[in-house]
PyMOL CGO cylinders between C-alpha atoms (Angstrom):
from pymol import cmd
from pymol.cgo import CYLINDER

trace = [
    CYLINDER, 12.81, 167.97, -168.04, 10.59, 171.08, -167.89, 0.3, 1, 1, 1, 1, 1, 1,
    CYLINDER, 10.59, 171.08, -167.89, 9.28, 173.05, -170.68, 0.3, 1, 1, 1, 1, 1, 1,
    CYLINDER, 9.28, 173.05, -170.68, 11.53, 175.96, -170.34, 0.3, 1, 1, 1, 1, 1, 1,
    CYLINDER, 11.53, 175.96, -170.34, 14.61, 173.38, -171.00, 0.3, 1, 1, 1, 1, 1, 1,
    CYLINDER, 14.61, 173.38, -171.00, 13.03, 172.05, -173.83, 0.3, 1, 1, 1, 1, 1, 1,
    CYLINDER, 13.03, 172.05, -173.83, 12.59, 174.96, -175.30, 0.3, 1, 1, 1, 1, 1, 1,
    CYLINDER, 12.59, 174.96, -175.30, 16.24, 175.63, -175.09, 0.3, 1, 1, 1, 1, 1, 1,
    CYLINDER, 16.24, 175.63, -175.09, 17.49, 172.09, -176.02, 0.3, 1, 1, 1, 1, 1, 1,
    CYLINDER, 17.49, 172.09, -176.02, 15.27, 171.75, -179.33, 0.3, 1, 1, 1, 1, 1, 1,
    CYLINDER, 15.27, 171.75, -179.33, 15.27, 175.60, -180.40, 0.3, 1, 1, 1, 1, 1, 1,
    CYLINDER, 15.27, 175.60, -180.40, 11.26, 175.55, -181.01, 0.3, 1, 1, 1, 1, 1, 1,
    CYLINDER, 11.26, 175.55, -181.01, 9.28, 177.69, -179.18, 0.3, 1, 1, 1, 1, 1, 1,
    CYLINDER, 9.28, 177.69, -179.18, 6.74, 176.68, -176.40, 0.3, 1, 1, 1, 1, 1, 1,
    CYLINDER, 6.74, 176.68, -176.40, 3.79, 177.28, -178.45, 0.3, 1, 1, 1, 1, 1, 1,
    CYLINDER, 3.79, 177.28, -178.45, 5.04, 174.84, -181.16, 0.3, 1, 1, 1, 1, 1, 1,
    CYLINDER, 5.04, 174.84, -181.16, 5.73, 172.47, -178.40, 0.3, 1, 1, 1, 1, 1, 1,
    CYLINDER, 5.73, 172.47, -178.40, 2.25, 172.93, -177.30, 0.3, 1, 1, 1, 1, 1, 1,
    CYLINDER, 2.25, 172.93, -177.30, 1.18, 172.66, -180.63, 0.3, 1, 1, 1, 1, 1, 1,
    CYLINDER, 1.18, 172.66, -180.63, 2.70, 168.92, -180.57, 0.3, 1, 1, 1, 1, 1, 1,
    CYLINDER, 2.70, 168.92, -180.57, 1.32, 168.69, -177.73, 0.3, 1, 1, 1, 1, 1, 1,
    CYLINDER, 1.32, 168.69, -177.73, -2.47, 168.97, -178.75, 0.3, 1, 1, 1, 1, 1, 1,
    CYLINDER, -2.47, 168.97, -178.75, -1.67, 167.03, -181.87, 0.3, 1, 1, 1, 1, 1, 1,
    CYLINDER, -1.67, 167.03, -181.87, -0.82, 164.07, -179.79, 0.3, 1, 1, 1, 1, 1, 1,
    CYLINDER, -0.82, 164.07, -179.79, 2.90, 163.51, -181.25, 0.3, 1, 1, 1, 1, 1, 1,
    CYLINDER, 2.90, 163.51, -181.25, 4.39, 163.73, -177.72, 0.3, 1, 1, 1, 1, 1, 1,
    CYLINDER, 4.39, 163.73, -177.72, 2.42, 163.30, -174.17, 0.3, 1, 1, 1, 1, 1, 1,
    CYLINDER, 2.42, 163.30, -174.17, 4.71, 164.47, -171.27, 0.3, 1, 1, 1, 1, 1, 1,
    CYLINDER, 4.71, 164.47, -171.27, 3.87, 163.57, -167.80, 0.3, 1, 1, 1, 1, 1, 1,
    CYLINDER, 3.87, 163.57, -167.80, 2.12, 165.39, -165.98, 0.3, 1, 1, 1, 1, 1, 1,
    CYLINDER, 2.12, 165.39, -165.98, 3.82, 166.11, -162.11, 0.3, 1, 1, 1, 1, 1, 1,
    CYLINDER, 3.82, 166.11, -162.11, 1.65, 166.74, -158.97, 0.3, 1, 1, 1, 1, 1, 1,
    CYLINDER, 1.65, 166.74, -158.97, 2.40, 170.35, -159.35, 0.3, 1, 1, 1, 1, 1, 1,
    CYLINDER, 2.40, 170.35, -159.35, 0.78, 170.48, -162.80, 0.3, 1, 1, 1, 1, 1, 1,
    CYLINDER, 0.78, 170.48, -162.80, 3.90, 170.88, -164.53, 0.3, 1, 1, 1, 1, 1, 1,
    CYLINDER, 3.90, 170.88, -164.53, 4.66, 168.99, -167.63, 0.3, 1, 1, 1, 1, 1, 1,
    CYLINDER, 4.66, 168.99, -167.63, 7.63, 166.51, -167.71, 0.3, 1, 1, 1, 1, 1, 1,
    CYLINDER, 7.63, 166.51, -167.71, 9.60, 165.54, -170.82, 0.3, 1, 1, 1, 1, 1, 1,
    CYLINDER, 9.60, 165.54, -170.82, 11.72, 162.60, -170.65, 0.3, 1, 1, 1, 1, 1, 1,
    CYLINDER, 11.72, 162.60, -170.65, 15.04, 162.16, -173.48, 0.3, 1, 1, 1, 1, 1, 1,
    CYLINDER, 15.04, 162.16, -173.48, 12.55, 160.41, -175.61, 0.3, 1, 1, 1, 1, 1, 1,
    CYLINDER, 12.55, 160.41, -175.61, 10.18, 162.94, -176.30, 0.3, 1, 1, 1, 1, 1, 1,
    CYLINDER, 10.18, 162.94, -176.30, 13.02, 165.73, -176.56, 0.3, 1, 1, 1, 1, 1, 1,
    CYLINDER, 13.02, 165.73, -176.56, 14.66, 163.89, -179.49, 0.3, 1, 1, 1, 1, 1, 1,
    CYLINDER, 14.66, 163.89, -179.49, 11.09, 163.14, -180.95, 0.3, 1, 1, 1, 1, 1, 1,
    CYLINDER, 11.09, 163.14, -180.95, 10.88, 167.03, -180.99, 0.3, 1, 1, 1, 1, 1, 1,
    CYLINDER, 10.88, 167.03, -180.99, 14.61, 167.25, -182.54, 0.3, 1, 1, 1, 1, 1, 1,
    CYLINDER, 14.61, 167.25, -182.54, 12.97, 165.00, -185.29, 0.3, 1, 1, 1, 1, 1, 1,
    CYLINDER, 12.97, 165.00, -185.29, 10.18, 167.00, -185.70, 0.3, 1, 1, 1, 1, 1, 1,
    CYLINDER, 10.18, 167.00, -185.70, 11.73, 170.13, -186.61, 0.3, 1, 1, 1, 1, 1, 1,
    CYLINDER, 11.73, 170.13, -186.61, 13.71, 169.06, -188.84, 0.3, 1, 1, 1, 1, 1, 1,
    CYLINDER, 13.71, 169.06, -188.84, 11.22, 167.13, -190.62, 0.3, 1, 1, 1, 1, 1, 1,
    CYLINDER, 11.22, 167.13, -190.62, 9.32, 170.70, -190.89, 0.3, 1, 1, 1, 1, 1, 1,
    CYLINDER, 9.32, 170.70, -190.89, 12.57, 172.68, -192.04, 0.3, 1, 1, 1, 1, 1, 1,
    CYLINDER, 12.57, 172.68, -192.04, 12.15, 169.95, -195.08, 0.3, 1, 1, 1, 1, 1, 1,
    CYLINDER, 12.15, 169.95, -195.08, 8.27, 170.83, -195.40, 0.3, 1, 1, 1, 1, 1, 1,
    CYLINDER, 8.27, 170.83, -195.40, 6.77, 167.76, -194.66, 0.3, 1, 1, 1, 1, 1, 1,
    CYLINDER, 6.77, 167.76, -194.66, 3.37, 168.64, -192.74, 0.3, 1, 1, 1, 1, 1, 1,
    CYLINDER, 3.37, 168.64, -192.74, 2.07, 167.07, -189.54, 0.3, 1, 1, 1, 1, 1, 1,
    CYLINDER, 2.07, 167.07, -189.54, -0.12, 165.14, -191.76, 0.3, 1, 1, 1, 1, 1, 1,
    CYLINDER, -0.12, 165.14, -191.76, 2.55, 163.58, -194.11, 0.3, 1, 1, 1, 1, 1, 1,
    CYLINDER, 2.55, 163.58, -194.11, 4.96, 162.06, -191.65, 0.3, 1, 1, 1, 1, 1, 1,
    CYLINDER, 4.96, 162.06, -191.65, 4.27, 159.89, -188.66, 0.3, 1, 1, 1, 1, 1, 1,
    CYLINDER, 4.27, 159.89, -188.66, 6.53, 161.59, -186.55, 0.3, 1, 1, 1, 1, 1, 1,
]
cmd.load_cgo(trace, "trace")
């Protein structure tokens, strides 16, 4: 699944996903084309993060 589709799946917006990203909570593959590829895993990861963040939990607090 690319970016653009996770984007629309999860609601966030692709600089938070990037911000996971960088932050090492999720590491899509990377495909030949240098595309980034996000398996079901990672999307509901995502799911969990947001909602953990809509409670105010930080990045720090939670082990996502």
């Amino acid at each position: 699944m690319l970016i653009n589709e996770v984007k629309k799946e999860t609601g966030l917006s692709k600089k938070a996903i990037n911000y996971y990203i960088d932050k090492g909570l999720i590491r899509p593959k990377i495909l030949e084309n240098s595309y980034r590829d996000f398996d079901q895993e990672m999307l509901e990861s995502l799911k969990k993060i947001k909602i953990y963040r809509k409670l105010g939990f930080s990045i720090e607090e939670k082990n996502f």
